[in-house]
Backbone and ligand atoms as CSV (ligand in chain L), in Angstrom:
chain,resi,resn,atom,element,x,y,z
A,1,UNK,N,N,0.842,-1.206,0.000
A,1,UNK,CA,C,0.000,0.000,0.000
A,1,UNK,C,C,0.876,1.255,0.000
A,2,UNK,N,N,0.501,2.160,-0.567
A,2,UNK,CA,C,1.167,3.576,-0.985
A,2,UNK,C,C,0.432,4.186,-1.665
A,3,UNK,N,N,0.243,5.859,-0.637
A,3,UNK,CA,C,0.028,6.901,-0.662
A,3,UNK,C,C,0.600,7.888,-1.456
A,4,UNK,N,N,0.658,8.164,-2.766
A,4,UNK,CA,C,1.047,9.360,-3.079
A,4,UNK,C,C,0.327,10.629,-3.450
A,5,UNK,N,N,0.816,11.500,-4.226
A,5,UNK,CA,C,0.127,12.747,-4.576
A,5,UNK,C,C,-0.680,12.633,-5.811
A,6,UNK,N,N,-1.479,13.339,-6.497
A,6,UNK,CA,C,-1.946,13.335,-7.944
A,6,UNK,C,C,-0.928,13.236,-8.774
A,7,UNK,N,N,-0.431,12.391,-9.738
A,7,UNK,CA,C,0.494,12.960,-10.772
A,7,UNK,C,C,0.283,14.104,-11.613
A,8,UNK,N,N,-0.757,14.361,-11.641
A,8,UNK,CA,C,-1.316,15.659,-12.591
A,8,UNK,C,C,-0.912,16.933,-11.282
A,9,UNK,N,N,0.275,17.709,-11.515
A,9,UNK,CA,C,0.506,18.666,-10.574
A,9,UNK,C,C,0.029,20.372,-10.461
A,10,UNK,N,N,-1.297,20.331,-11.433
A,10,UNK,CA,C,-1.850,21.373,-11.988
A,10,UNK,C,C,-3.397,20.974,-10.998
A,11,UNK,N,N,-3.438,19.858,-10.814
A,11,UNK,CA,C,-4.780,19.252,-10.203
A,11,UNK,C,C,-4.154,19.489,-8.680
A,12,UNK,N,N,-3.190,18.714,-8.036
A,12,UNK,CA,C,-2.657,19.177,-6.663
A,12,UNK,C,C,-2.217,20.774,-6.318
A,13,UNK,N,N,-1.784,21.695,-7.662
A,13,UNK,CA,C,-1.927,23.322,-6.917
A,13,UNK,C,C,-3.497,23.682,-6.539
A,14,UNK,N,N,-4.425,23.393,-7.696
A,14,UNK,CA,C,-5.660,23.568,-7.299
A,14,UNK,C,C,-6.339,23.315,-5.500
A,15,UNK,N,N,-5.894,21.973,-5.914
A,15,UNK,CA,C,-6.774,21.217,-4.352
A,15,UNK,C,C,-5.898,22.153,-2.951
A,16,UNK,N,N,-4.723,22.150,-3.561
A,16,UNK,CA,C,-3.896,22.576,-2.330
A,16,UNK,C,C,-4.051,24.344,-2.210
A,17,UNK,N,N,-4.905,25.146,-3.238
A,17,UNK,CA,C,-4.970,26.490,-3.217
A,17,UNK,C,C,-6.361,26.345,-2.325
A,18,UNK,N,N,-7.584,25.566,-2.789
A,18,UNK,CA,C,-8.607,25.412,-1.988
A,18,UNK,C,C,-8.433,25.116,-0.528
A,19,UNK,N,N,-7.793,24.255,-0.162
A,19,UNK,CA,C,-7.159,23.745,1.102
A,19,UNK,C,C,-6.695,24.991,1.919
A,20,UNK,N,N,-5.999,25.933,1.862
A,20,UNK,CA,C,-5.822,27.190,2.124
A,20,UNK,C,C,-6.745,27.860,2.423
A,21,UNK,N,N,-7.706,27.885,1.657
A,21,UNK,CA,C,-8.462,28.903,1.279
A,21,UNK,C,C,-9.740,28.208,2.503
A,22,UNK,N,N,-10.095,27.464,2.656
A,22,UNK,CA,C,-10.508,27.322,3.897
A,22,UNK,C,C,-10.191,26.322,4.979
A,23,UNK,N,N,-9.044,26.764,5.123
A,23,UNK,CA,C,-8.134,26.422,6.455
A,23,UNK,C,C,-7.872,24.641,6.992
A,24,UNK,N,N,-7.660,24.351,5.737
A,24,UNK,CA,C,-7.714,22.671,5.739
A,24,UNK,C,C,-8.846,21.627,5.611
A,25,UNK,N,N,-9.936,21.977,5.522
A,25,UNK,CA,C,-11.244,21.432,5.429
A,25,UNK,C,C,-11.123,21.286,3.812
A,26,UNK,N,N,-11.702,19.606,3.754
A,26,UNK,CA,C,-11.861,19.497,2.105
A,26,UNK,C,C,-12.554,20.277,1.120
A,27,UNK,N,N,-12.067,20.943,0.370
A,27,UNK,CA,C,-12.296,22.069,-0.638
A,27,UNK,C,C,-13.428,21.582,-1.629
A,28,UNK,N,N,-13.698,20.145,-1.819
A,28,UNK,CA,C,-14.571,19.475,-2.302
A,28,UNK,C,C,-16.032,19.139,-1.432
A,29,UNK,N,N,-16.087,19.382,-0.561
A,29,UNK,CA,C,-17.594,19.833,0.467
A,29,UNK,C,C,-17.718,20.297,1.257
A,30,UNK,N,N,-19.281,20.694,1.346
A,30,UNK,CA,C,-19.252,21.936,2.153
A,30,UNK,C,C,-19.219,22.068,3.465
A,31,UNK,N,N,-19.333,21.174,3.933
A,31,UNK,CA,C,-20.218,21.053,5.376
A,31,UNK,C,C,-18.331,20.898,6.094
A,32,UNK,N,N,-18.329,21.890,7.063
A,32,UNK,CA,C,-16.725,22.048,7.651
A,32,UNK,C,C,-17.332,21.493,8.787
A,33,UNK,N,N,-16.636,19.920,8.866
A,33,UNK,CA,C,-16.516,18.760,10.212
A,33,UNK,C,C,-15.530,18.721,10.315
A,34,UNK,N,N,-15.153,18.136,11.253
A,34,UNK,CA,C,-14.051,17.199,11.503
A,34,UNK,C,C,-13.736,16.011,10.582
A,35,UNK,N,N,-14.809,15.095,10.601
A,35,UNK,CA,C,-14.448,14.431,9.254
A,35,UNK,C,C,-14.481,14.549,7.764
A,36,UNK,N,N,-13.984,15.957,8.057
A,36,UNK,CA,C,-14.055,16.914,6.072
A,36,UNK,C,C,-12.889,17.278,6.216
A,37,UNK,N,N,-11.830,17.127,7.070
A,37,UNK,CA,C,-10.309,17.831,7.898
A,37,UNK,C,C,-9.566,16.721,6.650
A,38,UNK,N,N,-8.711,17.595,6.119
A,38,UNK,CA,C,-8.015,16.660,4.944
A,38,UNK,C,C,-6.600,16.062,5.981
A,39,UNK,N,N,-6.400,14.787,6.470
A,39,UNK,CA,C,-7.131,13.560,5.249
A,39,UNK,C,C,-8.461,13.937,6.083
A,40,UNK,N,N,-9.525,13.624,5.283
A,40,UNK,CA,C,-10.592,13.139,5.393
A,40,UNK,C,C,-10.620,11.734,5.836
A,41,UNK,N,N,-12.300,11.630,6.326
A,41,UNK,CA,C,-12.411,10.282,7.270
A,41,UNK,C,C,-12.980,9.135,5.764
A,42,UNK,N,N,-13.105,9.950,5.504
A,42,UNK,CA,C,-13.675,9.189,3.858
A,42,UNK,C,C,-12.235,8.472,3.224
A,43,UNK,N,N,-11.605,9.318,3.133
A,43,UNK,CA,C,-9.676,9.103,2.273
A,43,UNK,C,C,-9.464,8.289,3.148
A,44,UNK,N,N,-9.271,8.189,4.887
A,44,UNK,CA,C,-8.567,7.563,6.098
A,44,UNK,C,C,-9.200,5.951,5.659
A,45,UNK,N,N,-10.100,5.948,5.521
A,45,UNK,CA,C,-10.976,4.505,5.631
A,45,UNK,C,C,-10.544,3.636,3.878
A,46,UNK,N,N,-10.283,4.460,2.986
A,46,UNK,CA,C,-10.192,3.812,1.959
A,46,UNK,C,C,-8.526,3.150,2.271
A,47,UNK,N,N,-8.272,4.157,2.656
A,47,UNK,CA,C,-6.247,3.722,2.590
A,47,UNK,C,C,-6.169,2.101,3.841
A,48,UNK,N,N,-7.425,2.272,4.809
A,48,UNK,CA,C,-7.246,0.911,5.370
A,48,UNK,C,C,-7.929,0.092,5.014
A,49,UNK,N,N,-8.705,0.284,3.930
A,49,UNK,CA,C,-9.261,-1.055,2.878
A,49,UNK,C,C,-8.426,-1.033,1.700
A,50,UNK,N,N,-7.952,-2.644,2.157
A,50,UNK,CA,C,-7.191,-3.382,1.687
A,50,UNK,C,C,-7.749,-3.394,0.274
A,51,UNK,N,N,-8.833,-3.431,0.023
A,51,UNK,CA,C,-9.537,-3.345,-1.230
A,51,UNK,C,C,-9.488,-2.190,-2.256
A,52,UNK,N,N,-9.477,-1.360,-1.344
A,52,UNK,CA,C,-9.264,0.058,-2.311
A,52,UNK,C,C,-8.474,0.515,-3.002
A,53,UNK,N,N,-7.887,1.016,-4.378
A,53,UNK,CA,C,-7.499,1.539,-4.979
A,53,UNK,C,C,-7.777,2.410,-6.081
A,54,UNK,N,N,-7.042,3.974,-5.597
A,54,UNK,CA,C,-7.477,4.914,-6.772
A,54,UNK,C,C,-7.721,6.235,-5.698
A,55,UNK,N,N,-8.295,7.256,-6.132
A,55,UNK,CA,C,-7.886,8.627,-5.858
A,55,UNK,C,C,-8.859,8.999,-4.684
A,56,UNK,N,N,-8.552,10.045,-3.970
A,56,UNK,CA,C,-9.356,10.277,-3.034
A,56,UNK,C,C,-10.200,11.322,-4.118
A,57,UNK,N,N,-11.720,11.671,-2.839
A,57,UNK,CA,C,-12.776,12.543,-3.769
A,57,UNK,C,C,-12.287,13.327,-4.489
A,58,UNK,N,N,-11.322,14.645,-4.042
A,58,UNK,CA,C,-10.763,15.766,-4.256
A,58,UNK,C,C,-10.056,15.217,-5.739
A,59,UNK,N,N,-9.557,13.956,-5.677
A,59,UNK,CA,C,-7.700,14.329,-6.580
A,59,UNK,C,C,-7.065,14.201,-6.129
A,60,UNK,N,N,-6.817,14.327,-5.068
A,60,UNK,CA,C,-5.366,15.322,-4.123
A,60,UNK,C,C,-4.610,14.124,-4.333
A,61,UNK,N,N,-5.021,12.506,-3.688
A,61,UNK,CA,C,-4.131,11.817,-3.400
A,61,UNK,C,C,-4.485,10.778,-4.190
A,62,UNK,N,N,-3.749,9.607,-4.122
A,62,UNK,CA,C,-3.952,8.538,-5.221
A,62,UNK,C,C,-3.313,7.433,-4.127
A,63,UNK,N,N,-4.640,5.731,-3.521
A,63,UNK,CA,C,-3.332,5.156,-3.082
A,63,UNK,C,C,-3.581,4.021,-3.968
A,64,UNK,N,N,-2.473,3.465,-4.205
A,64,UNK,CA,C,-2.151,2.310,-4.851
A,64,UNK,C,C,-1.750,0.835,-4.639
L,1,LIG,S1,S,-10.939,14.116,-0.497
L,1,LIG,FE1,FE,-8.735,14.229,-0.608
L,1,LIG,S2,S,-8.215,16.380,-0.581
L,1,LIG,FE2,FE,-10.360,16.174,0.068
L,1,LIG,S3,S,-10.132,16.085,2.292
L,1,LIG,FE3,FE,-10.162,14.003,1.547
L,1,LIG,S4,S,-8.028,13.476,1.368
L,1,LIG,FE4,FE,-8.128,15.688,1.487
């Protein structure tokens, strides 16, 4: 298992300008929880299924 970034690095300035822009909460919905706090609880749960592979909602990350 491995975590990396988007390879598309025009897609990670984006996510990471949104990310800024409201103070770490996923830039991809609206509702500012705790489990919207990038990583997200959505991203956290895929990376420990063993099953999962492929990008989080945003883009941002990719695990493989
Ligand atoms: S979807 Fe991706 S960028 Fe958005 S909060 Fe989750 S891990 Fe971060």
């Amino acid at each position: 298992m491995a975590v990396r970034l988007n390879e598309d690095q025009e897609m990670v300035k984006l996510i990471r300008e949104g990310l800024k822009k409201t103070g770490g909460y996923c830039p991809c919905r609206t509702e500012r929880t705790e489990e919207n706090k990038c990583i997200c609880k959505e991203f956290r749960e895929q990376i420990a299924d063993s099953g999962f592979t492929g990008y989080c909602h945003c883009m941002l990350y990719y695990k493989a």
